[in-house]
N, C-alpha and C positions, 0 to 999 in steps of 0.2 A: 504494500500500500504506500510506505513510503518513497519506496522508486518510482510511482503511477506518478504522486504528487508532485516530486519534487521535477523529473524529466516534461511533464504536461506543462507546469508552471513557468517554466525557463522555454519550451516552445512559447507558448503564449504571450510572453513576454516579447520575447524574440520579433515575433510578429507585427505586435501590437507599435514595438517602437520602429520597424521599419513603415508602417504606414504609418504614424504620426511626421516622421521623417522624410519621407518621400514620395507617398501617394494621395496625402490628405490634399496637399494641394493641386495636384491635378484635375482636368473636369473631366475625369475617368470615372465619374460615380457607379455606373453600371457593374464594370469591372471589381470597382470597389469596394461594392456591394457582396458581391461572392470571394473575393479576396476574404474579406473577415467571415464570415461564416466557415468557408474553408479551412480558414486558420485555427478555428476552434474547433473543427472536427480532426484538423490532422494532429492538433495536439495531445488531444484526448486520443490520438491510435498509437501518436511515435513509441508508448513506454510498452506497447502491448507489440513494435514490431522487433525483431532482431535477425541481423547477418553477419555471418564468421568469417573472418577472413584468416586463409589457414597460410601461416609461416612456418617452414621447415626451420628445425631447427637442428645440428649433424651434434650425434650424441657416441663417443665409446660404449664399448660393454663393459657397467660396471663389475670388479673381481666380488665375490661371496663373500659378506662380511662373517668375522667369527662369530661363532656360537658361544654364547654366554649362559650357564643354565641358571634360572633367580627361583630360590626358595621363595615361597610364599609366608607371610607374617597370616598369624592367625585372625587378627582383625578383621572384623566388619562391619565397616560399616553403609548405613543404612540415610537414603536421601528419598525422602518426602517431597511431597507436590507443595507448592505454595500459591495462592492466591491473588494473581496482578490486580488490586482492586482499582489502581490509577488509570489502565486500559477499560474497565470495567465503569467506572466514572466519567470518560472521556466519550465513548462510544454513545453511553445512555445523555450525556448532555447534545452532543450532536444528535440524537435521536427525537430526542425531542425538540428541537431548534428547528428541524426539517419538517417533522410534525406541525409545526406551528405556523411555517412558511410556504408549508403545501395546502392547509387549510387555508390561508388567504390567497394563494395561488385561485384555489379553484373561487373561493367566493366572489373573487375580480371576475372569474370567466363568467360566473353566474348573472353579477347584476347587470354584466352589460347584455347578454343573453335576453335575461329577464325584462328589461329597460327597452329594448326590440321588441319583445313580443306583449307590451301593454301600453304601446303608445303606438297613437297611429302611424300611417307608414304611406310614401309616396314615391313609385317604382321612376327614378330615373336615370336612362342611359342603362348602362349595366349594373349599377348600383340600386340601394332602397336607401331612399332619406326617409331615417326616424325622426318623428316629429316630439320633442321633448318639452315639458310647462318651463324648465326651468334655465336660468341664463344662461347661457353657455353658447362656447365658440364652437363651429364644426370642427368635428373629429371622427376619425376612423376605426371601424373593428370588425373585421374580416369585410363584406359586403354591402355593410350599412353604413352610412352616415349618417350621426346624431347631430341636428341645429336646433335651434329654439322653434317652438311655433310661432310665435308673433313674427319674427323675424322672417320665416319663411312666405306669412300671410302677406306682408306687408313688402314684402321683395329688400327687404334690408341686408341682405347676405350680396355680394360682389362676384359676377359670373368668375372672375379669377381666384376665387376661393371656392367655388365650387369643381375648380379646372383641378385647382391643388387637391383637392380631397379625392376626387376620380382617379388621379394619379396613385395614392395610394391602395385603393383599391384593385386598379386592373395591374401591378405590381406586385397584389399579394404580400405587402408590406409586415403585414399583421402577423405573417406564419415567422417570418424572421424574428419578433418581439417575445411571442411565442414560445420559441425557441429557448433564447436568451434565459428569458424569465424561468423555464423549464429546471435550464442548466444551472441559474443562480438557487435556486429551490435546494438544486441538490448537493451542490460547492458555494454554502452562502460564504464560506470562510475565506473562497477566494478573490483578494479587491480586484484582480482584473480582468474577472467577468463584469463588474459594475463598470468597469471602462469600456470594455467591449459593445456593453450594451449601450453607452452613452455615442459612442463613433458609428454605432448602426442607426438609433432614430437620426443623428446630427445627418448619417450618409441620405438617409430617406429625403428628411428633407432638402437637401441637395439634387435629389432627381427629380421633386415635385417641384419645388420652385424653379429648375433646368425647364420643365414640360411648358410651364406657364408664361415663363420669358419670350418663349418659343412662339408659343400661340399668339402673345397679345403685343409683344415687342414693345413694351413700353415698362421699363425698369426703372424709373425713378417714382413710378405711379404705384408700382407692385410694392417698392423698399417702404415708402411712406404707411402703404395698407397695411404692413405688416408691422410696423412701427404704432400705428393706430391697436391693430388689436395683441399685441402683447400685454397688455396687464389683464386677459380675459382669465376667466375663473379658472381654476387648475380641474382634469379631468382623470380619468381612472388610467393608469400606470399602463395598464394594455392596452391603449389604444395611442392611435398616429395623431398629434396635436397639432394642428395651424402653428401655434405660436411657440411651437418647442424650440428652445437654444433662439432666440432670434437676437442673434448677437453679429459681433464686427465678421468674424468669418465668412458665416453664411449670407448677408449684405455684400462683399466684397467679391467673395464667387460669382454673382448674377452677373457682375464686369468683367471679370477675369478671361483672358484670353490664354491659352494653353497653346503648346507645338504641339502636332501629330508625334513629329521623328522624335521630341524629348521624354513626352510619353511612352512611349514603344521603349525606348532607352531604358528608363525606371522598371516599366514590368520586366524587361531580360533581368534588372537586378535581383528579384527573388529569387532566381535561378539556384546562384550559389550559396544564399542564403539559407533554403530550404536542403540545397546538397549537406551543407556545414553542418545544418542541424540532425538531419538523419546518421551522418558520418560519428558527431558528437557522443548519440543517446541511443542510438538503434547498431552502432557497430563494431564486434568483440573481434581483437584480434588472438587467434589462437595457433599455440607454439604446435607443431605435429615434428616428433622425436623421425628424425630421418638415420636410422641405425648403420654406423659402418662399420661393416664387419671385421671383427679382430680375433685372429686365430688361437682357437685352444690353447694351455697351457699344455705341452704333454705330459706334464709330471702333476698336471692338479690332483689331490687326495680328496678324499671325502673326507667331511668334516665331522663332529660329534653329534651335532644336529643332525645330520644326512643319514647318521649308522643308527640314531632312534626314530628316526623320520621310515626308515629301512626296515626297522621290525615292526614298529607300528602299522604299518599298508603291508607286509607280506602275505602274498599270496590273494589280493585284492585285485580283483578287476577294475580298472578307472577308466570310465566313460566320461569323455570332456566334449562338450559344444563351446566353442571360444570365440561368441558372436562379435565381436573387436576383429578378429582377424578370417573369419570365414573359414574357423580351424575346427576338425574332430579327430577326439584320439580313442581308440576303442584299442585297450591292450594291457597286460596284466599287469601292477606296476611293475616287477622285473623287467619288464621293458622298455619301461622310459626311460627316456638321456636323462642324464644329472640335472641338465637345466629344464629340462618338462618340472620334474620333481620337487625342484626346487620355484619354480615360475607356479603353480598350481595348487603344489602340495605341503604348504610353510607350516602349517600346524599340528602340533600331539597336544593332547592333553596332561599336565602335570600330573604326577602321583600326589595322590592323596592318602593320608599319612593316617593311621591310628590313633585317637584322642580320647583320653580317660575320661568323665567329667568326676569333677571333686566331691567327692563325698559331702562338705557341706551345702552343695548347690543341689544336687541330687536330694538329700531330705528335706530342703527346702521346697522341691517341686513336689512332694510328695504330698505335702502339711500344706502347702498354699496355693490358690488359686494362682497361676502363672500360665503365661501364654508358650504352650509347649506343643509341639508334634512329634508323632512320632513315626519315622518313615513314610513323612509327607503329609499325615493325617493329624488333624489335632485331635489333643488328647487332654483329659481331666486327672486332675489328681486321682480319684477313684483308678481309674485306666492305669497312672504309670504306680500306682501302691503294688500293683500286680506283676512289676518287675525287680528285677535286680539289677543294684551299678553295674554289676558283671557283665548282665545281656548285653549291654551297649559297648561297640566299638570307637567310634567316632560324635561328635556334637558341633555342632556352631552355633551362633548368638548372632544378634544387633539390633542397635538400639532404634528407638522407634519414638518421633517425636510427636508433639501434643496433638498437631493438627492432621498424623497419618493414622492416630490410634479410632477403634471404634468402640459402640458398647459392647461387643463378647469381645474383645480383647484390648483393655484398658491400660496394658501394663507397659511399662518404659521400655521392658526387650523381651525380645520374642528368641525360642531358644528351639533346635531343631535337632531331634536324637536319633540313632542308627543303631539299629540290632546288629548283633554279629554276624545272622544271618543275610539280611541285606546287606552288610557292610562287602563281605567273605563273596555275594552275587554278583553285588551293584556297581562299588565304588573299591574296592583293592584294586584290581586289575583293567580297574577301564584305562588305565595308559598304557596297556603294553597292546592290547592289538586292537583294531577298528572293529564294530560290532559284527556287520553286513558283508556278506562274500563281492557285493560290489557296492561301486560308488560313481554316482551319474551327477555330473555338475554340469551347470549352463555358467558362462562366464559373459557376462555384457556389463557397457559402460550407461549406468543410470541417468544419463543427459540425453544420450542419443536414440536408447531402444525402451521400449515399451516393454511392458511387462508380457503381455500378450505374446509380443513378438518372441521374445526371448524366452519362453518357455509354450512350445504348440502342444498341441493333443502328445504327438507320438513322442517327447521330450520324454517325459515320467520322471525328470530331474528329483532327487531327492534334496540336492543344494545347487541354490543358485547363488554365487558370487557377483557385487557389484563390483566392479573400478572405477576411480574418480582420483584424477591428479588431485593432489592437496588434500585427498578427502581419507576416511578410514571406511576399508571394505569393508562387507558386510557377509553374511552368509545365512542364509534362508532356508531353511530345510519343507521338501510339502511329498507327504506321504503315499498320500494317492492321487490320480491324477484326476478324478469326479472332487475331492477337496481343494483343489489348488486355488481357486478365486477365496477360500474362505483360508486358508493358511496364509496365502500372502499378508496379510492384515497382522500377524502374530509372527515374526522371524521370531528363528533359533537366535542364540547368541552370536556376536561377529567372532570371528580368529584370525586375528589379522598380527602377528606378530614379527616386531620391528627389532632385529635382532644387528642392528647398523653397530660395527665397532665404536666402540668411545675411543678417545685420544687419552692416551696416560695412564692406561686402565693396570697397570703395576700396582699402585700403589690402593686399588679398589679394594675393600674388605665386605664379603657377605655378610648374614647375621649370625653365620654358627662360629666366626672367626673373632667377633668384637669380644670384651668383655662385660662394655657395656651397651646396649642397644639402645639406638637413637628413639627419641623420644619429642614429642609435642611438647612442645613448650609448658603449655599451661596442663599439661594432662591431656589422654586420650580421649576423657568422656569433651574438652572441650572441642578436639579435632573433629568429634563424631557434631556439634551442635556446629564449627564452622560449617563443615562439609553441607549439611542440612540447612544449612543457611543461606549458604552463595550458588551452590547447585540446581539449577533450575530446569525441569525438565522437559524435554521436546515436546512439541505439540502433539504428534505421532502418537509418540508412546501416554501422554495423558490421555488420546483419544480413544486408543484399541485398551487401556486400562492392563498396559503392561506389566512383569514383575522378571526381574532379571541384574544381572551382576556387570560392572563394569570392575576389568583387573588393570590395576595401573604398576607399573614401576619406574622408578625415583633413585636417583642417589642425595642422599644427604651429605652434602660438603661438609667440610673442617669447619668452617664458621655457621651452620649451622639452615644452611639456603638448599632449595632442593634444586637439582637442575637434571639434564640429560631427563624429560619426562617422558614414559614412553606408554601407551595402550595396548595391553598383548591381547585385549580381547572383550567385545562392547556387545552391546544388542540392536548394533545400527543407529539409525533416522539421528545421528548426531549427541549419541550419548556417551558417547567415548572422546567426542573433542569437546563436550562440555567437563567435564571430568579432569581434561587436560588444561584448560584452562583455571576452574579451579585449583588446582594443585600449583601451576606457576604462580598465582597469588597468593599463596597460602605463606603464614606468618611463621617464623623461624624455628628450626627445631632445634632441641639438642644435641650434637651430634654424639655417632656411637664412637665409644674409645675402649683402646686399646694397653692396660696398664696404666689407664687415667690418661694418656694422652689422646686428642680426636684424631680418626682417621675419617677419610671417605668410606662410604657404607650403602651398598645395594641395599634398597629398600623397597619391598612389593606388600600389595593390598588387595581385598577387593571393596566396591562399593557394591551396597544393594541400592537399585530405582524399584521403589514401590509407591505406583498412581494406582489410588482405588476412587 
């Protein structure tokens, strides 16, 4: 909305001072007439049109950055929806502004309507003069001309005012006013539609007083009458006035003698004008990677990444459509080059580790009301009295703020437990091999192709990968092919892991190497309320009422600043570069040391997105 406005406003503009500048004084009225009108429609399209202009740009082949494996910290936390109430205030005040401006809108159309069809009427020429009780000077509105009775009985009206009013009429003046008023109705915020509409009645009357001069050739006779009736009573805003603007300008035109060839001259000038502004607001230049080829390494190895990348797909069929390049690879992955594998296939998932939970938390869930499930399900005290700390392998936590909690689960953190036997089914060994004997990806860039396109009937993709320079991909899983319109609304998690070498990475320490582990300044519960704070979540995902993890990792410097931030793994529509930006803002931590001295210290997380 904000690009509509601001590119619409700056055409308009644009326009606006080239006819003040150049065309007003012309006796081009006609022309200048559709000029402005024109102007306002192409401004109102420029922001809706766009053209690329594709620059090659010659790029090497980047080498394989090394593999870095990052423990995961147990933390989680947890980012709640917030409430934009100032969008929420902004929209309902302009809602009712328009409300208010659309109701006098039509009540103008009405009583001139209504003012036609209860006073008499007398058909002349192509028009109908309305015959009105009350004083007033002719004026127009669509067909009719409104004058006084007395004045009409008594032949008090001037055949060259009655030439002026016919003028607007068989012009169709009216629709152009129409128009205007429409558009202010709906942009009253914008002043220069109120100029707009002031340089259309000022053009009208320039063609009806053109028509008159014409007729009766007598222009100091016309100036004087017109001078006569300017203090006439003011009339309804939609309609063509005799006496509108009757100022030095429009006096001074009825003399005005113009060149054909200077004329003709000025209209070429919108030429490049109208080029400039298109070139300006309507046109992206885009970089296209023109790859030169640079010969293998022959002694390249596989990297540590590549030999877990390696067990994890073994024996896996990969099916790739790679709508970017008009590519399909049907082959089992022992067969893919290094760089298919590594171009396609960048992600495993982490081992996930065995976790006790503490005995005093555990009695605690037992004795109290607490928001717990168990292997996905929630569960009541009653429920977990009937286990043992024993049964349980693994737990996670996070916190959960005022405005995400509801009435069945009121509590500050929400806690999630694992039997040994789900543990030992579920979650031990989901990193060492891929579930499914095969694996069908669609890969297309999310600007260019359509959803439709990039996944047909016969696809039956189980994941579809977007690409997008600057952006983080995404990956979409849709089970079956009669579900696929209702899965795209719910993507899987993205896996998008950014494994680019750091500079100076010597002196980097994990977390099982510190002695002491970096730390939030003011405390973790307060990094869980920044996080919850600044984190604002995609429109998407509040829409489809998603719930899902964004994993980040961080090094926390020697003085205490995080930097090198990386997203190994999002849930798309831009929750993983929200994420990233929070964390570049985020206030100083302690750094982790080593014998008391700081060192640099990999640091990884996840966040939970819950919009309910």
């Amino acid at each position: 909305m904000t690009d509509f406005l601001i590119k619409s406003t700056v055409s308009l503009l644009v326009f606006l001072v080239f006819y003040h500048w150049v065309l007003e004084r012309e006796k081009t009225h006609l022309f200048n007439r559709f000029y402005l009108l024109l102007a306002i429609v192409i401004s109102l399209a420029i922001p809706f049109l766009s053209f690329e202009i594709i620059e090659e740009v010659p790029v090497t082949t980047i080498t394989e950055p090394e593999f870095v494996p990052i423990p995961f910290s147990n933390e989680n936390i947890a980012v709640v929806e917030t409430i934009d109430y100032t969008s929420i205030a902004v929209w309902s005040l302009y809602s009712i502004i328009t409300l208010l401006l659309s109701i006098r809108f039509g009540k103008n159309i009405w009583k001139l309507i209504s003012k036609s069809d209860s006073n008499p009427t007398v058909k002349y020429k192509n028009a109908t003069l309305v015959l009105v009780d009350e004083k007033t000077l002719p004026h127009t509105f669509l067909n009719n001309i409104f004058i006084n009775f007395d004045d009409y009985n008594q032949r008090n009206i001037e055949d060259e005012l009655y030439t002026h009013e016919l003028v607007h009429v068989t012009q169709k003046h009216t629709l152009d006013i129409l128009f205007i008023e429409l558009l202010i109705t709906l942009f009253w915020f914008n002043p220069l539609l109120y100029l707009y509409k002031k340089a259309i009645q000022l053009n009208h009357e320039f063609l009806a007083d053109e028509k008159v001069v014409q007729a009766y050739n007598d222009i100091p006779f016309y100036q004087i009458l017109l001078l006569q009736k300017s203090n006439g009573n003011p009339t309804i805003n939609l309609a063509s006035n005799l006496n509108y603007a009757v100022t030095k300008k429009r006096l001074l035109m009825m003399t005005k003698k113009s060149s054909k060839r200077a004329a003709f001259f000025k209209k070429t000038l919108l030429l490049p004008v109208l080029s400039g502004l298109i070139y300006t607001c309507c046109v992206t230049i885009v970089a296209q990677e023109k790859a030169i080829q640079v010969s293998a390494l022959p002694t390249e190895k596989s990297t540590q990444e590549d030999q877990i990348r390696d067990r994890y797909y073994a024996k896996v069929r990969i099916i790739i459509k790679d709508v970017r390049t008009n590519t399909v690879i049907n082959k089992m992955y022992e067969e893919l080059t290094l760089a298919e594998k590594r171009s396609y296939l960048n992600w495993v998932p982490d081992m996930i580790i065995a976790r006790e939970i503490p005995a005093p938390l555990f009695e605690k869930m037992k004795s109290k009301n607490m928001a717990v499930w168990i292997n996905g399900k929630a569960s009541s005290k009653e429920q977990i009295q009937k286990y043992k700390r024993t049964d349980f392998s693994h737990y996670t936590y996070s916190f959960v703020h005022k405005n995400a909690r509801t009435k069945r689960f009121p509590q500050e953190y929400q806690y999630t437990l694992y039997t040994k036997k789900y543990f030992e089914e579920n979650l031990k060994n989901s990193h060492l091999h891929f579930s499914n004997d095969t694996l069908k990806m669609v890969v297309a860039d999310w600007k260019k192709t359509k959803i439709n396109q990039a996944i047909s009937q016969n696809t039956k993709a189980d994941t579809l990968v977007w690409y997008t320079k600057g952006k983080t991909e995404y990956n979409l899983e849709i089970k079956k092919s009669e579900e696929k319109h209702q899965n795209l609304s719910k993507p899987k998690p993205t896996y998008c892991p950014d494994t680019t070498q750091t500079q100076n990475n010597g002196d980097l320490k994990t977390l099982s190497e510190v002695t002491e582990k970096p730390e939030f300044e003011s405390g973790l519960e307060a990094f869980y309320k920044y996080i919850g704070t600044h984190y604002k979540i995609p429109e998407e995902v509040t829409k489809n009422k998603m719930k899902g993890r964004v994993f980040a990792s961080f090094i926390v410097e020697k003085d205490g600043t995080l930097s090198n931030i990386k997203i190994l793994r999002d849930m798309g529509y831009g929750t993983g570069e929200e994420a990233k930006r929070v964390l570049e803002n985020s206030p100083k931590w302690l750094p982790g040391k080593i014998d008391g001295k700081p060192v640099r210290t990999l640091y990884s997380l996840p966040i939970a997105i819950k919009s309910e």
